[in-house]
Backbone as CSV, one residue per row, in Angstrom:
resi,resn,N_x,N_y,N_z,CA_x,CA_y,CA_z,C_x,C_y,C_z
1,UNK,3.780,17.887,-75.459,4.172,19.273,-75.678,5.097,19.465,-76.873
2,UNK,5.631,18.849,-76.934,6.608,18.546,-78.592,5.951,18.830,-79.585
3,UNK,4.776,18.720,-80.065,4.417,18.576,-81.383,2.980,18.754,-81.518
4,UNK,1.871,19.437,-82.438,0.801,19.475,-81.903,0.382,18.458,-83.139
5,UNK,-1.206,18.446,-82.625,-1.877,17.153,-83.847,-3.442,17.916,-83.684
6,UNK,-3.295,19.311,-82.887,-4.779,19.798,-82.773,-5.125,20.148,-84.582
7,UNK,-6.636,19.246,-84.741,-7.191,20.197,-86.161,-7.571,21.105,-86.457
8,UNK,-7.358,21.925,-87.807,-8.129,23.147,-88.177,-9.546,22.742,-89.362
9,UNK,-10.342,23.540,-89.221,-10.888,23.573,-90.161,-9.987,23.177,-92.064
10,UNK,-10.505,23.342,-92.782,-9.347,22.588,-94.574,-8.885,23.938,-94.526
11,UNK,-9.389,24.916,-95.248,-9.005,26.484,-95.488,-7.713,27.158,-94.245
12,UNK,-8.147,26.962,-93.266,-6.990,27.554,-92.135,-5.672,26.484,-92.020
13,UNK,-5.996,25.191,-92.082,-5.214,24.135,-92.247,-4.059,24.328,-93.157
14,UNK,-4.490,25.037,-94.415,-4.196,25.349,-95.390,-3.185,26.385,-95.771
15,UNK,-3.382,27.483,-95.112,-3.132,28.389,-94.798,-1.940,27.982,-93.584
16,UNK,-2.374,27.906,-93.044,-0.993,27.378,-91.471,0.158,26.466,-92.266
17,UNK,0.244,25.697,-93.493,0.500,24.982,-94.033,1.915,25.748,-94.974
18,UNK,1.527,26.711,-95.587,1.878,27.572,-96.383,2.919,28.828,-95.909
19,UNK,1.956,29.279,-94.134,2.731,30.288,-93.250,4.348,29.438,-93.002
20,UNK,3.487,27.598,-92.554,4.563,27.061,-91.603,5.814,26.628,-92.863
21,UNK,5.582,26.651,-94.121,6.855,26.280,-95.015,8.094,27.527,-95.348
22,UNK,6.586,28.687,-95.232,7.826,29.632,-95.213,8.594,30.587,-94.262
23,UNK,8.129,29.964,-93.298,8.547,29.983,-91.846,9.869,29.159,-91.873
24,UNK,10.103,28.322,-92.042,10.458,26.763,-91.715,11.862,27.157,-92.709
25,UNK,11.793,27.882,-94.124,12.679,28.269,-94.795,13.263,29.234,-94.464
26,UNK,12.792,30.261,-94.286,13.642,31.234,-93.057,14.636,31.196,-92.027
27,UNK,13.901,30.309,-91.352,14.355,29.518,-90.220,15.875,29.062,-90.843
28,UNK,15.834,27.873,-91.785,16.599,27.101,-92.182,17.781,28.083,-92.745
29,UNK,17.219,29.084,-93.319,18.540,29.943,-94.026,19.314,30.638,-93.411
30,UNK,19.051,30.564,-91.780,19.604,31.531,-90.944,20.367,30.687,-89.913
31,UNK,19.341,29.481,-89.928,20.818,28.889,-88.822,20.245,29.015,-87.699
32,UNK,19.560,29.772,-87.301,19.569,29.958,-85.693,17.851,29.564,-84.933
33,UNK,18.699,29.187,-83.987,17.574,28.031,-83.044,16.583,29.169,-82.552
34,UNK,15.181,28.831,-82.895,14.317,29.721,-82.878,13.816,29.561,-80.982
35,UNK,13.762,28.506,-80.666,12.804,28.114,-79.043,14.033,29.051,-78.008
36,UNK,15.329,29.429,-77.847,15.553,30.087,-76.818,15.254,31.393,-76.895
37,UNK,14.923,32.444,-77.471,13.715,33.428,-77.747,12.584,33.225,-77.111
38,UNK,11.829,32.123,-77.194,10.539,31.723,-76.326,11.348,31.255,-75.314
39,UNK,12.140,30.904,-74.657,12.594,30.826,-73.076,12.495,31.834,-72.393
40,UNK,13.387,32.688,-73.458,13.684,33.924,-72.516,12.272,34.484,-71.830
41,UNK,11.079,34.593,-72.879,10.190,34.875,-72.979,9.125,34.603,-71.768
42,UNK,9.088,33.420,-71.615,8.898,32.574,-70.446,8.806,32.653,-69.153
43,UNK,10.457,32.730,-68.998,10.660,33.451,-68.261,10.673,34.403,-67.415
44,UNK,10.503,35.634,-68.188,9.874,36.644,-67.923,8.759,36.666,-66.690
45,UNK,9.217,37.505,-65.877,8.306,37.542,-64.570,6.465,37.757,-64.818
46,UNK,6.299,38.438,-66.145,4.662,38.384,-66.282,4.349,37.377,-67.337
47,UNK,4.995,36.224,-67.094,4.720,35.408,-68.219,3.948,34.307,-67.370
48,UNK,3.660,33.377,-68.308,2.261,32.484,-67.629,2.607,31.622,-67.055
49,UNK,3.736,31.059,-67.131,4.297,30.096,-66.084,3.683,28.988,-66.506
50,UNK,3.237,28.389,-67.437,3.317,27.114,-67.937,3.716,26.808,-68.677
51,UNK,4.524,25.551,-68.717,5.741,25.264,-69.336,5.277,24.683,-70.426
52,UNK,6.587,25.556,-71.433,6.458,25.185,-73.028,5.471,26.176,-73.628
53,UNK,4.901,27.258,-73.045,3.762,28.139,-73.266,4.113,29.462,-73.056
54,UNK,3.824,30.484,-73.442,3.910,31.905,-73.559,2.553,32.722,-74.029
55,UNK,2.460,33.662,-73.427,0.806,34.560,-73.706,1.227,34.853,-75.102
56,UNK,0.010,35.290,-75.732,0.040,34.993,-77.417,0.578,36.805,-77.907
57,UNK,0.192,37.759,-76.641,1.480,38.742,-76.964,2.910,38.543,-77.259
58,UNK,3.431,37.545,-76.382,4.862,37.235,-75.780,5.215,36.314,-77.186
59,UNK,3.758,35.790,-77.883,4.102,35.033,-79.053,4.759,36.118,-80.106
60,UNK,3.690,37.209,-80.084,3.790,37.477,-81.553,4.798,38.918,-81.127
61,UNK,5.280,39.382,-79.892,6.448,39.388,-79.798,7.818,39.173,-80.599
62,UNK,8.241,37.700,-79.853,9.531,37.335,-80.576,9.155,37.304,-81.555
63,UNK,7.779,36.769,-82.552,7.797,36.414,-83.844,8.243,37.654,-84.424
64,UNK,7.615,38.663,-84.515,8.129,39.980,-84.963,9.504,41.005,-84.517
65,UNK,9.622,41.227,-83.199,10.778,41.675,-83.007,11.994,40.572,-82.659
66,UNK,11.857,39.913,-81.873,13.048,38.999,-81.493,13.687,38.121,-82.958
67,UNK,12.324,37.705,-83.690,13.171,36.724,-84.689,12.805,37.719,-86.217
68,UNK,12.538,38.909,-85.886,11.980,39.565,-87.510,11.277,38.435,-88.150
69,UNK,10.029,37.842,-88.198,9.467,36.945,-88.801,8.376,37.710,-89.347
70,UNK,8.324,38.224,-90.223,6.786,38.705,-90.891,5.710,37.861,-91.381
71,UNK,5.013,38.092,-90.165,3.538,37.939,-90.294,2.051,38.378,-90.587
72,UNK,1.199,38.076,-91.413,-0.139,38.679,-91.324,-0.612,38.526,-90.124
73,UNK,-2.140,39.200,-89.528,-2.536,39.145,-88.761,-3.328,37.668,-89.213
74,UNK,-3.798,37.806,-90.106,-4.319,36.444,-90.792,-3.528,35.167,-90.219
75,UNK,-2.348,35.106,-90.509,-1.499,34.080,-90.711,-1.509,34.144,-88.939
76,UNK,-0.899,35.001,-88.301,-0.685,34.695,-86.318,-2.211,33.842,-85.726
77,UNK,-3.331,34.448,-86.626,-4.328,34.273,-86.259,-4.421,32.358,-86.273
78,UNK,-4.176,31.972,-87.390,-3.972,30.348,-87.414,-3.012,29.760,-86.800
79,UNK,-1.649,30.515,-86.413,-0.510,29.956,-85.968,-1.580,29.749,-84.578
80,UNK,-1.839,31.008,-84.145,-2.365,30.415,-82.713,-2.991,29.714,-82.379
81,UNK,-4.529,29.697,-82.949,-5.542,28.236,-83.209,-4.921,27.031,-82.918
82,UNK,-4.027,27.013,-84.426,-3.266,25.615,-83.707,-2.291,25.281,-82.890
83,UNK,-1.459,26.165,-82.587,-0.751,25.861,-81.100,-0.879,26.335,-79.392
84,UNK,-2.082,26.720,-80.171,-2.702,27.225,-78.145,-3.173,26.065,-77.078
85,UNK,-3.029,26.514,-76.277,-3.356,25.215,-75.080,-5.013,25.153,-75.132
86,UNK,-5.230,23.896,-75.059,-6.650,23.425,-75.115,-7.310,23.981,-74.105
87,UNK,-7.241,23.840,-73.355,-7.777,24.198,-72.002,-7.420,26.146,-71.705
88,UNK,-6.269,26.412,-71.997,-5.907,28.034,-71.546,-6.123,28.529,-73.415
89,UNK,-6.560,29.096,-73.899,-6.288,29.422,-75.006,-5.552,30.520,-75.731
90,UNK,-5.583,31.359,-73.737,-4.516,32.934,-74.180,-3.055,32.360,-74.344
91,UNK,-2.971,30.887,-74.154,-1.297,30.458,-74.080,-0.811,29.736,-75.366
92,UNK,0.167,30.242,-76.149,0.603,29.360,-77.186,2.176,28.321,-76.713
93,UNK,1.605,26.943,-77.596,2.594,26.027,-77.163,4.012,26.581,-78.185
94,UNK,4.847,27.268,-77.587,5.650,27.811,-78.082,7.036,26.003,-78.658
95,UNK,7.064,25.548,-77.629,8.082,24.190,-77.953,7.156,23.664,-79.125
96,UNK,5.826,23.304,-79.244,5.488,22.239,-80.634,5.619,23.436,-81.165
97,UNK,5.528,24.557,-81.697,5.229,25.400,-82.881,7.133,26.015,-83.216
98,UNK,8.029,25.736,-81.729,9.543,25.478,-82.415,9.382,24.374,-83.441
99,UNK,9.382,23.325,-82.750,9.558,22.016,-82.931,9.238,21.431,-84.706
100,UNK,8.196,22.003,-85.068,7.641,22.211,-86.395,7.745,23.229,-86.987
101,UNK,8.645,24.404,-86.484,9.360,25.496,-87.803,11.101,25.498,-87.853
102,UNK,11.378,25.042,-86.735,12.857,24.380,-86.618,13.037,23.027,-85.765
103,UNK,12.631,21.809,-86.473,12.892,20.917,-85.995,14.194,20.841,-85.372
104,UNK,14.116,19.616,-84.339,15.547,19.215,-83.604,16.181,18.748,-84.509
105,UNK,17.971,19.116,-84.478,18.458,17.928,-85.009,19.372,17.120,-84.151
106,UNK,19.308,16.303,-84.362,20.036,14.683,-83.657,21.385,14.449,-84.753
């Protein structure tokens, strides 16, 4: 659940690549830990209840209001691809898609 390794097609790969650097710089200039936003989220009594996961509303949610992150529909569209659960696909792995726009630090 930490980290994903699911593939995209080269072009979306590409693209997710580009969203996730300037994501990742954002992130970095602000300081603040992006995954307790997706807790809260979680949480939430109509949320999906599998852990490390949030419905891809609840995603693009915090992305937009909770953390002001501007996104294309383009760009959410690949974030999700690659961090949705294999098996559930309405659920995005919210911890790997922290995990790789604000890594931990130790």
């Amino acid at each position: 659940y930490d980290f994903c390794s699911k593939p995209l097609p080269e072009h979306e790969e590409a693209l997710l690549q580009s969203v996730m650097m300037r994501l990742t710089d954002i992130v970095a200039k602000r300081g603040t830990p992006v995954k307790p936003f997706f807790d809260d989220a979680a949480a939430d009594d109509h949320s999906a209840k599998l852990f490390g996961h949030v419905t891809i509303p609840q995603f693009r949610q915090c992305l937009s209001t909770k953390l002001q992150l501007e996104t294309s529909e383009e760009e959410i569209r690949v974030i999700v691809r690659k961090f949705s659960h294999e098996d559930k696909p309405e659920l995005v792995n919210y911890i790997a898609w922290s995990n790789t726009v604000d890594p931990p630090r130790f």
